[in-house]
C-alpha positions as CSV (number, residue, x, y, z in Angstrom):
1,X,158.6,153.1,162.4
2,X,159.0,156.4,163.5
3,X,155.9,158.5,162.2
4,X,156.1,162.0,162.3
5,X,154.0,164.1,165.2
6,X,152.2,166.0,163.2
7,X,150.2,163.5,161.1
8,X,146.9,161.7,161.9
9,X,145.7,158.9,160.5
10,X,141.8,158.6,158.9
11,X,139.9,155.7,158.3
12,X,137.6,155.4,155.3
13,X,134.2,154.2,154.8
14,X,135.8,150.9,152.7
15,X,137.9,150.3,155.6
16,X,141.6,152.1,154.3
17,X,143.5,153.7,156.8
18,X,145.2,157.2,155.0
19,X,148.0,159.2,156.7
20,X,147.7,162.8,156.7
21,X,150.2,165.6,157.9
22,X,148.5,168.7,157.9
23,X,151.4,170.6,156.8
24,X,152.4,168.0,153.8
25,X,148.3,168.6,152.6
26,X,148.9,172.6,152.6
27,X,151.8,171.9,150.7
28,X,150.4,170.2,148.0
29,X,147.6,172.2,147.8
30,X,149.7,175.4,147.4
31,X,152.1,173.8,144.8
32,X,148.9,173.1,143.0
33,X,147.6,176.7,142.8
34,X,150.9,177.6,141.9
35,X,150.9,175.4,139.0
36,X,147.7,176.5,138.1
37,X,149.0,180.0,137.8
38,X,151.8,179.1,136.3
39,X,150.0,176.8,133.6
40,X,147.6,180.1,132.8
41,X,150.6,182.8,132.5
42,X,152.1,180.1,129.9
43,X,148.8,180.1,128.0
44,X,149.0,183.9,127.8
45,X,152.3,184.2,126.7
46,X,153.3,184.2,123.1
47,X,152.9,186.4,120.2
48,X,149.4,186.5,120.8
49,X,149.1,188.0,124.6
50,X,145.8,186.7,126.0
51,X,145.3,188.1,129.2
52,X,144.7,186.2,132.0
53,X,141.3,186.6,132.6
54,X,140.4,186.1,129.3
55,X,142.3,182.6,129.5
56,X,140.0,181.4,132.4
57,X,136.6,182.6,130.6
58,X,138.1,180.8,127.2
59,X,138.8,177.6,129.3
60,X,135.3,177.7,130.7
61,X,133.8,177.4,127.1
62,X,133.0,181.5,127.0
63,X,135.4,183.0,124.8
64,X,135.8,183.6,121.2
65,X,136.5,181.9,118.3
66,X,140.1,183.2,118.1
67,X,140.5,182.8,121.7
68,X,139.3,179.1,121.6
69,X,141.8,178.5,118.9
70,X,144.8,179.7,120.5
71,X,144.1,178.5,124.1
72,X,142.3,175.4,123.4
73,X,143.7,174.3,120.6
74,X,147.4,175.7,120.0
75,X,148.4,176.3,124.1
76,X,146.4,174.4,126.0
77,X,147.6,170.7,125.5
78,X,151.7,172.3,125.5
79,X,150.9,173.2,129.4
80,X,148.8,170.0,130.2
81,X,152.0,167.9,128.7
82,X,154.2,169.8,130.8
83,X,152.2,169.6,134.1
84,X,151.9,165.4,133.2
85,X,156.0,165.6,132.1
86,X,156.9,167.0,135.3
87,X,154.4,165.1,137.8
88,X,155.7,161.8,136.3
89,X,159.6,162.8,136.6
90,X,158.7,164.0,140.1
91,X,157.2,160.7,141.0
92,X,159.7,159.2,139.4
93,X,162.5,160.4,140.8
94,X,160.6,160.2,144.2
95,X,160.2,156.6,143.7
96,X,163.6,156.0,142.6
97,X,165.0,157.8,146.1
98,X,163.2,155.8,147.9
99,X,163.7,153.0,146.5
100,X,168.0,153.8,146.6
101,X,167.7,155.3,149.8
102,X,170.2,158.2,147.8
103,X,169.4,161.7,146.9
104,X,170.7,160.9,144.1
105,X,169.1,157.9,142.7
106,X,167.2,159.5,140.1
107,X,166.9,159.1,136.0
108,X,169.2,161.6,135.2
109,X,171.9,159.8,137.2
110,X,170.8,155.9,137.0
111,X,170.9,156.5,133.2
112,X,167.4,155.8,132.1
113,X,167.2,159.6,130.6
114,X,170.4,158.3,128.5
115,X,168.7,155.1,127.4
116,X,165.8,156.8,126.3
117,X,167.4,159.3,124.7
118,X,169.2,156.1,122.9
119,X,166.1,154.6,122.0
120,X,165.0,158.0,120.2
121,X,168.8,158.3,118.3
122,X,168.2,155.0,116.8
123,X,165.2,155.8,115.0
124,X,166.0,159.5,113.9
125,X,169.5,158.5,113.4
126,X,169.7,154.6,111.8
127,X,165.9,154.6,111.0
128,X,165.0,157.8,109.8
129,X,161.8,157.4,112.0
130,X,158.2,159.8,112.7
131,X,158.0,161.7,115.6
132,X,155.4,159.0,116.9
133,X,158.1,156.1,116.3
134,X,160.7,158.6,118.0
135,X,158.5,158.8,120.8
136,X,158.2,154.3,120.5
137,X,162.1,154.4,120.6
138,X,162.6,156.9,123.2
139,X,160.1,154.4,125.4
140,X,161.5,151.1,124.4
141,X,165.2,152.9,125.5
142,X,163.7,153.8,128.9
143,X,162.4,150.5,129.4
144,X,165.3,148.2,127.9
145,X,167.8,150.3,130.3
146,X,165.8,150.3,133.8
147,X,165.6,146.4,132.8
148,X,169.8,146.5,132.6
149,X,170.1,148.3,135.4
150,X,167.7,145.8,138.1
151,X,169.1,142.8,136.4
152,X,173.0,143.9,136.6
153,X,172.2,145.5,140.4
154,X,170.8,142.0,141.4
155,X,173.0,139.7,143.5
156,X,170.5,137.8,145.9
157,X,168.0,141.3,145.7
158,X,169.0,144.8,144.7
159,X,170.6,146.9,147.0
160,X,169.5,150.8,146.6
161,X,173.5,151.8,146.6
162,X,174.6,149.6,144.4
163,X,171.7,150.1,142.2
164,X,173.2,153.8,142.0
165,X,176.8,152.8,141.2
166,X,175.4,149.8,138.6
167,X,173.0,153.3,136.9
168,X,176.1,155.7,137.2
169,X,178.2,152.9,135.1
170,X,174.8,152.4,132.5
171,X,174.8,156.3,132.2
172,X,178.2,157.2,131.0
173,X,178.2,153.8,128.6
174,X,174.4,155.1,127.1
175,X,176.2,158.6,126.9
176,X,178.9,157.3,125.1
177,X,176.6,155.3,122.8
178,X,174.5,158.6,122.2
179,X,177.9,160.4,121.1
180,X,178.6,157.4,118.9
181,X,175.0,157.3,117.2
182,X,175.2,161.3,116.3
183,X,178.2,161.1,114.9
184,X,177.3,158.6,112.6
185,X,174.6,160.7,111.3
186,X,174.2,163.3,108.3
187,X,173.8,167.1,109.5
188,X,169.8,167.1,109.3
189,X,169.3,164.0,111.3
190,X,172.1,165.1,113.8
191,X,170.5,168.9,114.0
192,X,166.8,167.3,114.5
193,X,168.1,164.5,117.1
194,X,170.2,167.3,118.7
195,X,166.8,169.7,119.1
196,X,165.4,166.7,120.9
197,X,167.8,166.0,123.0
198,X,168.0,169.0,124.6
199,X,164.4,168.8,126.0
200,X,161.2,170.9,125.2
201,X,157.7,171.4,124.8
202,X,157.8,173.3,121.5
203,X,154.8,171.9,118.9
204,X,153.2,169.4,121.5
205,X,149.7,168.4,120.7
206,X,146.8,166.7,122.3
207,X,148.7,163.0,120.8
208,X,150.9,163.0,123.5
209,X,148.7,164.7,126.0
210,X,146.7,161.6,126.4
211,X,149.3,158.5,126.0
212,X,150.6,160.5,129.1
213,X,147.3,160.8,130.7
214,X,146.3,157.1,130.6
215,X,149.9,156.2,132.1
216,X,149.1,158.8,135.0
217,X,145.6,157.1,135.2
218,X,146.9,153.8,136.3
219,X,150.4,154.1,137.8
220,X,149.9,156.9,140.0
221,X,146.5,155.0,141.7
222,X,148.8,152.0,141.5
223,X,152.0,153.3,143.3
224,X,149.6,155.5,146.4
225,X,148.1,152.0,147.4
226,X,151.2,150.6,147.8
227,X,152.7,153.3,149.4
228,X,153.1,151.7,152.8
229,X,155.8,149.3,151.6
230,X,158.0,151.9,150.6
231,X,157.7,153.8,153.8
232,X,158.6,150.9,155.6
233,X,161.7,149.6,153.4
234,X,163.4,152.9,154.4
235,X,163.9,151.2,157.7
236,X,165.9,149.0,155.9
237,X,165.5,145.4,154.2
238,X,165.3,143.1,157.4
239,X,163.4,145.1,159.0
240,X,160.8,145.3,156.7
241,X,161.0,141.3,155.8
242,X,159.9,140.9,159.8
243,X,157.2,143.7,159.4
244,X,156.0,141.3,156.2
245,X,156.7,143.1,153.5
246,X,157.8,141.4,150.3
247,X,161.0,143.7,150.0
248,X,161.6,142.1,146.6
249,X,158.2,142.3,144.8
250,X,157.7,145.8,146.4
251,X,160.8,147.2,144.8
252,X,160.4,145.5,141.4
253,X,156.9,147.3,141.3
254,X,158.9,150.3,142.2
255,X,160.9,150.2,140.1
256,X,159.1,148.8,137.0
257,X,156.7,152.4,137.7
258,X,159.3,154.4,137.8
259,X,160.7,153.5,135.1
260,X,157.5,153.9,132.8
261,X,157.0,157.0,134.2
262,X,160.1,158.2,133.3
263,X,160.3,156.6,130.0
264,X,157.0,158.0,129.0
265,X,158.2,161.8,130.3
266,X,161.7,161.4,128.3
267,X,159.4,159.9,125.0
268,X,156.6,162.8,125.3
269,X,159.2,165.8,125.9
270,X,162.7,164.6,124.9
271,X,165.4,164.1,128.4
272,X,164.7,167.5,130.5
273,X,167.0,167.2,133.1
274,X,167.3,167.7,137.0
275,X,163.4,168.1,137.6
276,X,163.7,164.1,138.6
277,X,166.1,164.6,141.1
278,X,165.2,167.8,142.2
279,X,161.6,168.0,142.8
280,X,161.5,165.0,145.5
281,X,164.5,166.9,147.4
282,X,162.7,170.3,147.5
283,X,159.2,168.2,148.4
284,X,160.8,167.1,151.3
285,X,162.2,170.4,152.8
286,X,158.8,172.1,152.0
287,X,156.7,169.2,154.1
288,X,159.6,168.5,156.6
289,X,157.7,164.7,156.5
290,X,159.4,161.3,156.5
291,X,158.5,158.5,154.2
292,X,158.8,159.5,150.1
293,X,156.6,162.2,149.6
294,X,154.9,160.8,146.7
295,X,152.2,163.1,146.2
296,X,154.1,166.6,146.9
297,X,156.8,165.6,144.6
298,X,154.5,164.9,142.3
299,X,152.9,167.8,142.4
300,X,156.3,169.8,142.8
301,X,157.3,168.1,139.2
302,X,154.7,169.5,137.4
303,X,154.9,173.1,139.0
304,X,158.7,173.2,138.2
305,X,158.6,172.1,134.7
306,X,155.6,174.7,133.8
307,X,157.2,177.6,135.8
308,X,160.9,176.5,133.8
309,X,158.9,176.9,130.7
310,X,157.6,180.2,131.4
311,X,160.3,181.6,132.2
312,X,162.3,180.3,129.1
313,X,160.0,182.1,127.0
314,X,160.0,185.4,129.1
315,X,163.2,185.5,130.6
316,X,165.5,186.0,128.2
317,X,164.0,188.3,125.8
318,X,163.5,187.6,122.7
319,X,165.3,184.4,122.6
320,X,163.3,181.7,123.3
321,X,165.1,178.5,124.7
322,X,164.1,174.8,125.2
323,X,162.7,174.2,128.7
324,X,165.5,171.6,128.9
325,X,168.0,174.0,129.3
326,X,166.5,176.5,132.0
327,X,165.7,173.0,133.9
328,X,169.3,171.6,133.3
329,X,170.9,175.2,134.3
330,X,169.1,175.5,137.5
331,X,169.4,171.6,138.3
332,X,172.6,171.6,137.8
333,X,173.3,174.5,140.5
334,X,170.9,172.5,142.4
335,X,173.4,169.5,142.0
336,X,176.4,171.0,142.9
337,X,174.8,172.4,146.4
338,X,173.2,168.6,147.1
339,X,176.3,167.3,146.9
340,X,178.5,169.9,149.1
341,X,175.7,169.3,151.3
342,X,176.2,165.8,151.6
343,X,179.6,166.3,151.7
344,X,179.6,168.1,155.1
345,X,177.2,166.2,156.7
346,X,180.0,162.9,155.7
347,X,177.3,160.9,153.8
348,X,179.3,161.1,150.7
């Protein structure tokens, strides 16, 4: 496997050997600050301007009652569930890329963003559901479409392009199926499962900050152990089978992560688009490293879904808009430059 020049390799005390590229770590640790930032303007911003400063002295337990109130309580967990939203669609769709070998093998595309948002439309629409069951159905859509996906992409293993074809096929059926389910319902169910669909942050609470926490608690730990097999199935299946690596088992686990991950993103802030398929692509170019990038797309996720929100509450005004459709707007010029890309360089 070709490694890249810059990276070292340290050994821990139990014994685990970890890569580390110099450049990738300032990376990461710079998208971090900058979601820290980011994550502390949102807090500020609103009708009630809290100025930065004052934001760090209320999170460290010094401010005042007011300013606990508004920062702890009303503004606080609406960032956190944007930083954990974004880190798991940018592992997510890291994961999925990997696993396709595709820049474009991510939710939005292999239609588990569709089968989620399916899942939801059944219980707003036919059900007449809570938000906590909407947020059960949008998980059980995620889940019961990544599951159609492997098992209709399987023909002795899954091959990463045909995976995407198989997901680009599921997507425009789920679409379809989401069209279908809104038109049979009556005009306040259609106008609340149309303000979910779009994608946003609006009137989260600490409930779905910590569903979303416990997820990142074990799958992230999960997926960096087991990192090495998916740097080595980029060389390709066989080679990978002769290195020992059980190609199969590997990309079920894959998989099955990615899938919750992005499941649990689409359930806790509705389908907001292009931040899957984007952040691992933009990871990449920042860290010029091989292999997935798990860890910089992760932390690119989360610093482009809080920086989108920001700026949909300051950048046009007074209108406010959904983060969904700041993300989808810039994804989708993203998009359409990926592919032209690909284009000329005769991959596509």
């Amino acid at each position: 496997m070709k490694t890249h020049s810059r990276s070292r390799a340290v050994r821990t005390p139990g014994g685990l050997s970890v890569r580390l590229d110099p450049r990738a770590l300032t990376v990461v640790v710079l998208l971090l600050v900058a979601a820290g930032a980011a994550g502390v303007a949102l807090i500020g911003t609103g009708d009630a301007k809290i100025p930065a400063a004052d934001v760090l002295r209320t999170l460290a337990g010094n401010g005042t009652a007011y300013q606990d109130f508004i920062v702890n309580e009303l503004r606080l967990p609406r960032v956190l569930v944007g930083l954990l939203v974004g880190a798991c669609l940018g592992l997510g769709g890291a994961l999925f890329q990997s696993i396709s070998r595709n820049p474009l093998g991510s939710p939005d595309v292999l239609g588990l963003s569709q089968g989620s948002t399916a899942g939801a439309l059944v219980v707003i629409v036919l059900l007449s559901g809570s938000a906590s069951q909407v947020t059960v159905g949008a998980l059980a859509g995620g889940l019961a479409t990544g599951l159609a996906v492997y098992l209709l992409a399987w023909k002795q293993g899954v091959h990463g392009y045909r995976m995407v074809l198989v997901g680009i096929g599921v997507n425009a059926v789920m679409t379809a199926v989401n069209g279908y389910l809104l038109t049979k319902a009556d005009l306040v169910d259609a106008a609340r499962a149309v303000v979910w669909m779009t994608g946003s942050l609006n009137g989260r609470d600490w409930e779905q900050v910590w569903p979303l926490l416990a997820l990142c608690a074990v799958l992230v730990p999960l997926v960096l152990v087991n990192a090495r097999g998916l740097r080595m199935m980029e060389m390709g299946d066989d080679i990978s089978n002769a290195l020992g690596v059980r190609v199969q088992w590997v990309r079920l686990l894959f998989m099955v992560s990615a899938v919750l991950l992005t499941a649990a993103a689409t359930a806790a802030a509705g389908p907001v688009s292009f931040v899957a398929l984007t952040a691992p692509q933009l990871a990449r170019r920042l860290t010029r490293s091989p292999g997935p990038n798990l860890v910089p797309s992760l932390c690119m996720g989360a610093t482009l879904l809080v920086a989108a929100d920001w700026a949909s509450q300051r950048a046009f005004g007074a209108d406010q808009l959904p983060v969904g459709v700041v993300t989808g707007v810039l994804g989708g010029v993203y998009l359409l430059w990926l592919l032209v890309t690909e284009r000329r360089a005769g991959r596509i």
